[in-house]
C-alpha positions in Angstrom: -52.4 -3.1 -37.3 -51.1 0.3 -38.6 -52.9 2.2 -35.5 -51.0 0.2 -33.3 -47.2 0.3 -35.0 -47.2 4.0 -35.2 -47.7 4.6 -31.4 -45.5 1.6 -31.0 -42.4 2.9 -33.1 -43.2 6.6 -31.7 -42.8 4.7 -27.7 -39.4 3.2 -28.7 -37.9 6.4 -30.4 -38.9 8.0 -27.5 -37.7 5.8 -25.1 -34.6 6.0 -26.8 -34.3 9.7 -26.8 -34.1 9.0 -22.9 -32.5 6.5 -22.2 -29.1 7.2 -24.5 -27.5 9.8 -22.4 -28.1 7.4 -19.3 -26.3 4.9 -21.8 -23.5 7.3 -22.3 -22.8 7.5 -19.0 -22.9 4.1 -18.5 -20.8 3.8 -21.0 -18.0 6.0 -19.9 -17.9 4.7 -16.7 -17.4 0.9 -17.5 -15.2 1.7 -21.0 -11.9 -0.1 -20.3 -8.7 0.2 -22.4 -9.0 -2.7 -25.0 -5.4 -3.6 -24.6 -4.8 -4.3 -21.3 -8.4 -5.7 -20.2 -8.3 -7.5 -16.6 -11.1 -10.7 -16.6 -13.0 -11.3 -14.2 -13.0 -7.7 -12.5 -16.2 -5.5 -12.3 -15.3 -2.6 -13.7 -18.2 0.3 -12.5 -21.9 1.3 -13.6 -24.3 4.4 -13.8 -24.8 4.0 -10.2 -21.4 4.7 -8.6 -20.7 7.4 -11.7 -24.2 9.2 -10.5 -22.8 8.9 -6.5 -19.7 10.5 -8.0 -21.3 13.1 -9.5 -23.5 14.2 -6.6 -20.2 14.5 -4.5 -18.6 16.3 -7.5 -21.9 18.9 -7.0 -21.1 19.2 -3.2 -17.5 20.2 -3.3 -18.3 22.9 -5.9 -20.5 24.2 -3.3 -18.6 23.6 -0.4 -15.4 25.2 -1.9 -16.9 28.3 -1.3 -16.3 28.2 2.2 -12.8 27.8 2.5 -11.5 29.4 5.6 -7.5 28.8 6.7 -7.0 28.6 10.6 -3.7 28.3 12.2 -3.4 25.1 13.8 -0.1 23.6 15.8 0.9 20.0 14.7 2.2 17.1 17.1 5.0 14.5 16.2 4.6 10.9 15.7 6.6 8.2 17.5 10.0 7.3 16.3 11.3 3.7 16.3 14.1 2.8 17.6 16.6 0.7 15.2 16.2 -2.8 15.6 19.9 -3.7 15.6 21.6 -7.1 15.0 24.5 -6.7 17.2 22.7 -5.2 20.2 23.2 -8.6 22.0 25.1 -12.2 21.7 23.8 -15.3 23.3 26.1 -18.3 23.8 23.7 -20.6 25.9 21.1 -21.4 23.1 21.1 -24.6 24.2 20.1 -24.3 28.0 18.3 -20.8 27.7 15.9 -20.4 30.6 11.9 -20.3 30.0 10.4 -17.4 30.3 6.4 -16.6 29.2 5.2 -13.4 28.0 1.9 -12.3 27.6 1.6 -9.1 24.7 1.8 -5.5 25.7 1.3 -2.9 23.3 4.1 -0.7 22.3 4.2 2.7 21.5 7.7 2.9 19.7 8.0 3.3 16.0 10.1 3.5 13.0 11.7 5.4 10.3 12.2 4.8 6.9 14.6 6.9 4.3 15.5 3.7 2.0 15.4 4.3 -1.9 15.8 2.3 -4.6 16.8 3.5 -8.1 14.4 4.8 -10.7 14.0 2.1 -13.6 15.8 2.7 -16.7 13.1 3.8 -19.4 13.5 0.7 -21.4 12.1 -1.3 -19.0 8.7 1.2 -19.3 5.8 -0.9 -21.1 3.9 2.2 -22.7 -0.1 2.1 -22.9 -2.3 4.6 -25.3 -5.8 5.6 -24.0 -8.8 4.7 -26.1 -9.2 7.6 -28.9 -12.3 8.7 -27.1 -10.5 10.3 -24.7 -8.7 12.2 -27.9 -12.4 13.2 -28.8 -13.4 14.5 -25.8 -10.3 16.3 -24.4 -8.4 17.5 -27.7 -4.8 16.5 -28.7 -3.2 18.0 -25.6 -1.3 15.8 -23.8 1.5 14.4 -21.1 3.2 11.5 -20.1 3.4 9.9 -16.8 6.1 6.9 -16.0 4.3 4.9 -13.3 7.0 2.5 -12.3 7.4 0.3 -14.8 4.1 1.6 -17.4 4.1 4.6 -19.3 0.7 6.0 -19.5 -0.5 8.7 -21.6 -3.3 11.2 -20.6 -5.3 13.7 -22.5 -6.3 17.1 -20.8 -8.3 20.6 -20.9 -5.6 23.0 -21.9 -7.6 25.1 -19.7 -6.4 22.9 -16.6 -2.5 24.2 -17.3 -3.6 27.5 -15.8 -1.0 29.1 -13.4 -1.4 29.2 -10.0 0.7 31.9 -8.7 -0.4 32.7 -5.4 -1.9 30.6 -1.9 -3.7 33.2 0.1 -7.5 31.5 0.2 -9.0 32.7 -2.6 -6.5 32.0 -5.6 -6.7 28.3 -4.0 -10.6 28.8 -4.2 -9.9 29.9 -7.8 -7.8 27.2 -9.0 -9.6 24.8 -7.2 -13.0 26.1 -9.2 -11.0 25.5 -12.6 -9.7 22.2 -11.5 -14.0 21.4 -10.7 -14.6 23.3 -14.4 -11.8 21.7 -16.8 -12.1 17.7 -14.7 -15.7 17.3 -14.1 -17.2 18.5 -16.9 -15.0 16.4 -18.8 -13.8 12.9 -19.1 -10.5 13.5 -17.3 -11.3 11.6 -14.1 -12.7 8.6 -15.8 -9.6 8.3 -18.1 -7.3 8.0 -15.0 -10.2 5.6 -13.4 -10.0 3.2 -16.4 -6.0 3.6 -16.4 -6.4 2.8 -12.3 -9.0 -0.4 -13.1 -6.1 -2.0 -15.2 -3.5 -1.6 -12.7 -5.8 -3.1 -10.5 -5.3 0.3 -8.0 -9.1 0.3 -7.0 -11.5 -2.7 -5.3 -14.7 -3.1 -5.6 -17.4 -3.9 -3.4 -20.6 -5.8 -3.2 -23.4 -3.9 -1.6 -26.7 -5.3 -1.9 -27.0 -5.7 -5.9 -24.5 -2.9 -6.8 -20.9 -3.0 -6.7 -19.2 0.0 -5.4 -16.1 1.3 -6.2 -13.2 2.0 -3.4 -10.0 3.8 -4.3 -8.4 4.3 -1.2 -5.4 2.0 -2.7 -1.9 3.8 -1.9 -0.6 3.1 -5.7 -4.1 5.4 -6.5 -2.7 8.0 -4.6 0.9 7.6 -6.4 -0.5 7.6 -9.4 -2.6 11.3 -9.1 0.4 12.4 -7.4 2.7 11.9 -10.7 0.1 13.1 -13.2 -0.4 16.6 -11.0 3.7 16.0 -11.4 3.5 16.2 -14.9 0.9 18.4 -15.4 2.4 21.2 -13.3 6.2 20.3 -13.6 7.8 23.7 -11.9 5.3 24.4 -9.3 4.7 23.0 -6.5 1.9 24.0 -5.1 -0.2 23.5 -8.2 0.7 20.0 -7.7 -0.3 19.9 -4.2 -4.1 21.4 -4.7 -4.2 19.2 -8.1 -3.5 16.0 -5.6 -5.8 16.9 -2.8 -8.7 18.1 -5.7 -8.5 14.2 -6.9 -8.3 12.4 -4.3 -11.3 14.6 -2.7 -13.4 13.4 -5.5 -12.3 10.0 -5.8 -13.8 10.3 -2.0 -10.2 9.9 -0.1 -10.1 12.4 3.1 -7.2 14.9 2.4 -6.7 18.1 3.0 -4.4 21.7 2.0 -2.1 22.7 4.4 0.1 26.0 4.1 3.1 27.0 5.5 4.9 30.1 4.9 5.2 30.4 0.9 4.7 26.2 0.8 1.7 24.2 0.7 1.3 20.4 1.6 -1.0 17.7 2.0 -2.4 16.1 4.8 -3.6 12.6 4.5 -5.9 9.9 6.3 -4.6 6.9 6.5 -5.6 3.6 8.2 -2.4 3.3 9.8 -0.1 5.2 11.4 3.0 7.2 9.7 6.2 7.5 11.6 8.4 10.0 12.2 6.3 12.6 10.8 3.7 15.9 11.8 -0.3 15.2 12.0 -3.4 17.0 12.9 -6.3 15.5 14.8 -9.5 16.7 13.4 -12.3 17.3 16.0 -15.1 14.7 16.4 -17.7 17.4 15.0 -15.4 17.0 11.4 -14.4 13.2 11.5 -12.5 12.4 14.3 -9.5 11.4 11.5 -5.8 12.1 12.4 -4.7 13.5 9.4 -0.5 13.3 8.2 1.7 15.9 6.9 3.1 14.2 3.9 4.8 15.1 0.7 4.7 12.1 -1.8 8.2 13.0 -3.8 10.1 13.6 -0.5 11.8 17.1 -2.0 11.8 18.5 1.6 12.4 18.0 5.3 9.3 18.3 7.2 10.3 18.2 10.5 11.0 21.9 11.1 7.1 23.0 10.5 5.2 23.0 14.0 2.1 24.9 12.7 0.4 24.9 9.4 -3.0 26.8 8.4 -5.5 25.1 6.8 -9.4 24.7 7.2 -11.8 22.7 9.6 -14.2 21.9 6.5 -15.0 18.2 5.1 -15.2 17.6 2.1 -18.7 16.0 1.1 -18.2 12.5 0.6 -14.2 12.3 1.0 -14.3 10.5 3.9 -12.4 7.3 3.3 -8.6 6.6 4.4 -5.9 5.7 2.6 -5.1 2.2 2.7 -1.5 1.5 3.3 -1.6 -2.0 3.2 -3.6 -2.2 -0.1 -3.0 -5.0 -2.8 -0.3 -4.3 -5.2 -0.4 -2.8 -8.6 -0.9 -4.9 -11.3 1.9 -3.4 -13.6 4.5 -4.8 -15.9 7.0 -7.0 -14.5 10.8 -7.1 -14.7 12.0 -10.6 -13.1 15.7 -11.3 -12.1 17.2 -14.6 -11.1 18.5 -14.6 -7.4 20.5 -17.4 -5.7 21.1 -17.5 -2.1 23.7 -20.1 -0.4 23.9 -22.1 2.5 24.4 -25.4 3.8 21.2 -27.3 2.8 21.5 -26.4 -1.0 21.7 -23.3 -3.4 17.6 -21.9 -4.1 16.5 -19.2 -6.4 14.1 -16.9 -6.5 12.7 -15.1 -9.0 12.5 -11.5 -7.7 10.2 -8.8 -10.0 12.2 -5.4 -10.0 9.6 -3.5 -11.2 8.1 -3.4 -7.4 10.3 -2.1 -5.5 10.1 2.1 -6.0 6.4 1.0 -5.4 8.1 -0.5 -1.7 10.4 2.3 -1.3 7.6 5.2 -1.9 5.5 3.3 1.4 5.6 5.8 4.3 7.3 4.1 7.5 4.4 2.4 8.9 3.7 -1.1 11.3 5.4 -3.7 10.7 2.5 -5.7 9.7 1.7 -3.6 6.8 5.2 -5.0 5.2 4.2 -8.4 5.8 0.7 -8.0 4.1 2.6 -7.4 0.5 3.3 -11.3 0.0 5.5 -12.1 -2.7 4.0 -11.7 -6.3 2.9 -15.0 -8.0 6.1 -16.0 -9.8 8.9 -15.3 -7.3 6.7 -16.7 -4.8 6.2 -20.0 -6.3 9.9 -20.3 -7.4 11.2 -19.8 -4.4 8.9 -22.1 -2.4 8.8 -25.2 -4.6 13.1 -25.3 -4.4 12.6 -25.2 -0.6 9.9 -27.5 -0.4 11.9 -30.1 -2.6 14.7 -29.6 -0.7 13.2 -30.1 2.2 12.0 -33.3 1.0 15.7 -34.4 0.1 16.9 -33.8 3.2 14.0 -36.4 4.6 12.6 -33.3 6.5 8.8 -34.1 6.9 7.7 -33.5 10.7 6.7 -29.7 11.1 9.2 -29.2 13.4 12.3 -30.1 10.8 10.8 -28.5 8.2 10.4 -25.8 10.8 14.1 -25.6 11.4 15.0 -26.1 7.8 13.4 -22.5 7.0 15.2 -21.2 10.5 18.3 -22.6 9.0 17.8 -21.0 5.5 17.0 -17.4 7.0 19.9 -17.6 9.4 22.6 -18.4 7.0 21.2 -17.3 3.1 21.5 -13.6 4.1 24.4 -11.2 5.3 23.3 -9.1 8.4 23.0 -5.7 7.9 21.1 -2.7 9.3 18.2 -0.7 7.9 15.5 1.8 9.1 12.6 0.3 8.1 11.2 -3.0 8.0 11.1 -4.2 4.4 8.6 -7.1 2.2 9.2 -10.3 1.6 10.4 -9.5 -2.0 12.8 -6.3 -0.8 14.5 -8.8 1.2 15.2 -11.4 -1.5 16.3 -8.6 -3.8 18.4 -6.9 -1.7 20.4 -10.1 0.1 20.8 -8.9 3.2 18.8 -7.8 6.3 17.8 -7.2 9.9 15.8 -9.2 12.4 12.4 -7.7 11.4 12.5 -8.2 7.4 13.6 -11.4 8.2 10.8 -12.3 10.5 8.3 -11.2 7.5 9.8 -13.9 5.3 10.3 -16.2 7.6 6.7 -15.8 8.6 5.6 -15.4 5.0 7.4 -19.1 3.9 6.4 -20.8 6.9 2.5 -19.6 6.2 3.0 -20.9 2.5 5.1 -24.1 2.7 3.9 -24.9 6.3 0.3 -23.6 6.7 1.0 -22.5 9.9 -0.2 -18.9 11.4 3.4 -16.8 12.8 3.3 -13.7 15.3 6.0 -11.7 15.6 7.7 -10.8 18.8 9.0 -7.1 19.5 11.4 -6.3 21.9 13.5 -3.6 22.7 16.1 -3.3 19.7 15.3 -7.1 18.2 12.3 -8.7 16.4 12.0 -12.6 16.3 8.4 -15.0 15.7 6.7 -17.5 17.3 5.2 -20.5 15.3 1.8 -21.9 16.0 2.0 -25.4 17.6 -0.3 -27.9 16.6 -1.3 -31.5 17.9 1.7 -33.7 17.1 4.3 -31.2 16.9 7.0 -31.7 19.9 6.1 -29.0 23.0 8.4 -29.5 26.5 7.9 -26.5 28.4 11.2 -27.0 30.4 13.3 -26.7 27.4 11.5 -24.8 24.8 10.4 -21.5 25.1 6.4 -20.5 24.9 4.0 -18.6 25.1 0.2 -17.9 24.5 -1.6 -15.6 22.3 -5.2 -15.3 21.7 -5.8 -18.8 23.3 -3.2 -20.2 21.1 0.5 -21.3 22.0 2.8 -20.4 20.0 6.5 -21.5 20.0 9.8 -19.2 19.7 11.5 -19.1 16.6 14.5 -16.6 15.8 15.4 -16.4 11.7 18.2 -14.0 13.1 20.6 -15.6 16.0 22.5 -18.0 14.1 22.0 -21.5 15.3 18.9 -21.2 16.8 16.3 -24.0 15.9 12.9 -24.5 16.8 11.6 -23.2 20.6 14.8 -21.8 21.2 14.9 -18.0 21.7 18.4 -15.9 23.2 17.9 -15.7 27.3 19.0 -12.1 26.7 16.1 -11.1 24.2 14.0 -13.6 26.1 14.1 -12.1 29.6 13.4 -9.0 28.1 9.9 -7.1 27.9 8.1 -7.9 25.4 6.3 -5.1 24.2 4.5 -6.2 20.9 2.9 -9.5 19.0 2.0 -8.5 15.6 0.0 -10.7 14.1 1.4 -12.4 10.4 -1.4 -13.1 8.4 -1.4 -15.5 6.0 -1.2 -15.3 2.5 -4.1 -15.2 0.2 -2.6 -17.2 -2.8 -0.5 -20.1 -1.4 1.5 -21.5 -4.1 1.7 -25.2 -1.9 -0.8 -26.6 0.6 1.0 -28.9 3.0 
């Protein structure tokens, strides 16, 4: 019996011996802040920490080979303003039929909308775990992410100046960045900050889960610690941004003009009104977009930037523009809106909308992706839907009109240059055609559980509904169409007076030159 415990107890110290630093690892990976723990969500393991760290080997190598080419930029598409007053209608009630079928447009938009910066009261602070204290030192800085206040511990080492942006001292301060933030906790710190925010989605691939943090608010939130970390210059900030991103696998690149650098970013859908790049097909094939997250400068002067035809290993994922929200502390309002079926509220969360206002001017679809967060949403919703229900409005087609009704008359009419979510819309009282048609769509998907498209046309945006069995369809009088073997039926939540199949000859007659397709909500407070 004592020949075969010593072996026995030598095998498992061993073992141990081996198997701890793996542990560690684990550890560091999965380690989430004890205060602010998110159930239910799958928060990493040694596998995607070990793909990280392989990638985290490549760029050191790859750095090496920084070369800056000129290279000429092209401009995107700028929308035109969709304008309220660009037509009148007065024969609503005779307009002539007219069917379109969906042409794609290749108009765009603009967007230079702000909303003020909450007051610091309102900022719900978080402290890391002290591990991160352990492993970094006592240095640190503070970064206001909307409405949470997060506190990160550094390398003082990473504080090291970058002064100039000729190739090598990028090389150079990119090395340090690779010295002081991989061979240190940094990057997980802000990873277990991101997983509480819920700023990153995970994945199912084969018995792993896999890690994706192509989520804009990620991209935000490196952007205001580099921000922090390197408060008077500029560029510092710019090559701390790309570094990250690069090795939380997001395609971006350097770009330099004159005495400036900027970032160029991948995203999955396309930025208006501003410069981009088109990598060759030997690279990635990505268009790539001149962007500067805190909007200190006018970029429409640069034509030609330098930077370099290298990929970065593994930073090949876009940015996803129309990525879930963060999860961060709320700040809920009451709003009331008037009109002649009764006087609903919504409860509107305030702490959202700089996390609107810093979206780059995109599709409109994008904007009608963010639905409304759970507790406006449902507010809002079950006041209508009891309404509608006093008002003995039961048939799709009343209820129908009864939203119609409620977007036509609840809101002044006022111009913008972007379209704007559901929730900017109920904060803000007033709107145009196209953030209209997002919560029309949005409310009708909810209360209705019926699929909206949205019509563009030249200088106006309206929706069609789905029709289903048992809804009322006259072709001579109500205005059609099909989509995607579906017909759909006009509705306008802009032109006052309007009800359901009813659509302005003017606007009608016109070309239409996009459907965009509404999706549906994935939390629907009521099920008809």
């Amino acid at each position: 019996m004592k020949t075969f415990t010593l072996p026995l107890l030598l095998f498992i110290a061993a073992s141990f011996l081996i198997i701890s630093p793996f542990k560690s690892v684990a550890q560091i990976a999965t380690k989430n802040i004890p205060k602010h723990k998110v159930a239910n969500v799958y928060t990493g393991d040694n596998a995607m920490y070990t793909l990280n760290k392989h990638s985290f080997k490549a760029e050191k190598a790859c750095v090496d080979h920084f070369v800056f080419e000129k290279k000429q930029l092209e401009t995107s598409a700028t929308h035109k303003i969709y304008r309220n007053d660009m037509f009148s209608c007065k024969d609503i009630a005779n307009c002539k039929v007219h069917k379109h079928e969906p042409l794609v447009s290749k108009s765009n938009k603009t967007s230079t909308y702000s909303f003020p910066i909450i007051k610091k009261e309102t900022i719900q602070d978080i402290e890391p775990d002290c591990f991160y204290t352990q492993q970094l030192g006592d240095n640190s800085v503070y970064v206001e992410f909307y409405s949470m206040g997060l506190t990160f511990y550094y390398d003082e080492k990473i504080l090291k100046e970058l002064k100039d942006i000729d190739a090598e001292s990028i090389r150079s301060f990119w090395m340090l960045l690779y010295d002081t933030v991989m061979d240190t906790e940094f990057l997980p710190q802000i990873w277990d900050y991101a997983q509480q925010m819920e700023l990153v989605n995970y994945e199912q691939v084969g018995n792993e889960y896999k890690g994706d943090w192509t989520s804009w608010g990620y991209c935000i939130l490196i952007h205001k610690i580099g921000q922090q970390l390197y408060p008077s210059n500029l560029n510092a900030q710019k090559v701390f941004t790309c570094f990250m991103l690069n090795q939380s696998g997001i395609a971006c690149k350097i770009a330099k003009h004159e005495n400036r650098l900027y970032l160029l970013l991948s995203t999955n859908y396309e930025i208006y009104s501003t410069k981009y790049l088109k990598l060759d097909q030997k690279i990635d094939g990505n268009v790539y977009y001149l962007h500067n997250f805190d909007n200190e400068e006018d970029l429409a002067h640069i034509q030609e930037v330098s930077t370099y035809s290298l990929k970065h290993y593994n930073a090949n994922k876009q940015i996803n523009l129309a990525s879930k929200l963060p999860k961060i502390a709320p700040n809920y309002i009451e709003k009331t809106y008037c009109f002649d079926k009764g006087n609903p509220k919504a409860t509107v969360n305030t702490s959202m909308l700089p996390y609107y206002a810093e979206l780059p001017a995109t599709k409109i679809e994008v904007y009608s992706k963010i639905a409304l967060p759970a507790n406006g949403d449902c507010r809002l919703i079950s006041e209508l839907s009891n309404m509608m229900e006093e008002h003995k409005a039961f048939e799709e087609e009343d209820r129908i009109n009864f939203l119609l009704n409620f977007m036509q008359n609840a809101f002044e009419q006022e111009d913008d240059t972007r379209p704007f979510c559901a929730e900017e819309t109920l904060y803000r009282s007033h709107s145009d055609c196209e953030d209209r048609s997002i919560l029309f769509a949005l409310l009708v998907n909810q209360i209705i559980g019926l699929d909206v498209i949205g019509l563009e046309y030249d200088n106006h945006v309206a929706t069609a509904v789905e029709w289903k069995k048992g809804m009322a369809l006259d072709t001579k009088k109500m205005h059609t169409l099909n989509h995607k073997g579906k017909t759909y039926i006009a509705c306008d939540p802009t032109k006052s007076g309007s009800t359901y199949g009813q659509m302005c000859s003017t606007i009608w007659a016109k070309e239409l030159l996009k459907v965009t397709n509404f999706e549906k909500a994935n939390n629907p407070c009521i099920h008809p």
